[in-house]
C-alpha positions in Angstrom: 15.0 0.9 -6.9 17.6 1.7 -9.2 16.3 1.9 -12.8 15.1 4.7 -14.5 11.2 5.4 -14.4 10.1 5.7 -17.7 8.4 8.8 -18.8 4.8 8.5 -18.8 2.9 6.9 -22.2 2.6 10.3 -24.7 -0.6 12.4 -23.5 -0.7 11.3 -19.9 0.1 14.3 -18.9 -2.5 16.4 -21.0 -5.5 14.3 -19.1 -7.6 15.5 -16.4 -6.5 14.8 -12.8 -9.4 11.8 -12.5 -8.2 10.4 -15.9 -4.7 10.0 -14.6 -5.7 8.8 -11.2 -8.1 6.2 -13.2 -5.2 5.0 -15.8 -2.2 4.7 -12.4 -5.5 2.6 -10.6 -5.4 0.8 -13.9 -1.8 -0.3 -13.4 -1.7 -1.0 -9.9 -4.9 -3.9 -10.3 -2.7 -5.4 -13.9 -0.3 -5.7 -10.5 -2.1 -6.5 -7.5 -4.0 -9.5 -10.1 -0.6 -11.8 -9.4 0.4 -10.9 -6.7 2.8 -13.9 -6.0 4.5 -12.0 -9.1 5.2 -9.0 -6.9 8.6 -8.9 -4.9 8.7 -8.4 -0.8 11.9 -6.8 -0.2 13.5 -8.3 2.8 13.4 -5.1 4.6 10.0 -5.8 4.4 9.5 -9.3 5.8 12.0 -7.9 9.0 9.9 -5.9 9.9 6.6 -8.3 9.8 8.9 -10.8 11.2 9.8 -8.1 14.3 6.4 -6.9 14.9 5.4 -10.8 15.1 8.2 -11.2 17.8 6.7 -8.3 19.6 3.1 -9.3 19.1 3.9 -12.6 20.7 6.1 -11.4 23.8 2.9 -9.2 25.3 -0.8 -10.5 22.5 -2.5 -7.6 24.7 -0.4 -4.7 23.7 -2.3 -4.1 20.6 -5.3 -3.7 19.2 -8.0 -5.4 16.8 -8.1 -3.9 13.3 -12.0 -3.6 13.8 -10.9 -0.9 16.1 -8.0 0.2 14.3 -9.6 0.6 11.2 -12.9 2.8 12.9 -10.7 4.8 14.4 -8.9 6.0 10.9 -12.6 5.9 9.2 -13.5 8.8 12.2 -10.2 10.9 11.6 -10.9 10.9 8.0 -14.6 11.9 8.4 -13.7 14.6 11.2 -10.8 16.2 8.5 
């Protein structure tokens, strides 16, 4: 990304921590509400495109998301 990131709008910076983490989720859902809107950068799609590649050469070498996912739910209860 080479443009310049605005400053943030006049008085962000004087809100409490939860305000600014509120207004930043604020933005991200305006975004994530068209997503077809949002760019992939090729990088991106190589790398989906590799691990499909490698997915398809051995299907057994990973693992299901159901386990994936309760796996990073325990770390993050055990922290």
């Amino acid at each position: 990304m080479s443009k310049v990131i605005p400053l943030p709008p006049p008085g962000f910076d004087k809100l409490p921590l939860d305000e600014q983490i509120d207004y930043i989720q604020s933005l991200w859902d305006r975004i994530a509400a068209s997503p077809e809107q949002v760019p992939v950068p090729e990088w991106h799609q190589r790398v989906i495109l590799e691990r499909l590649e490698t997915y398809k050469t051995n299907p057994t070498a990973g693992r299901p998301w159901s386990e994936v996912r309760t796996n990073i739910e325990r770390k993050l209860r055990d922290r």
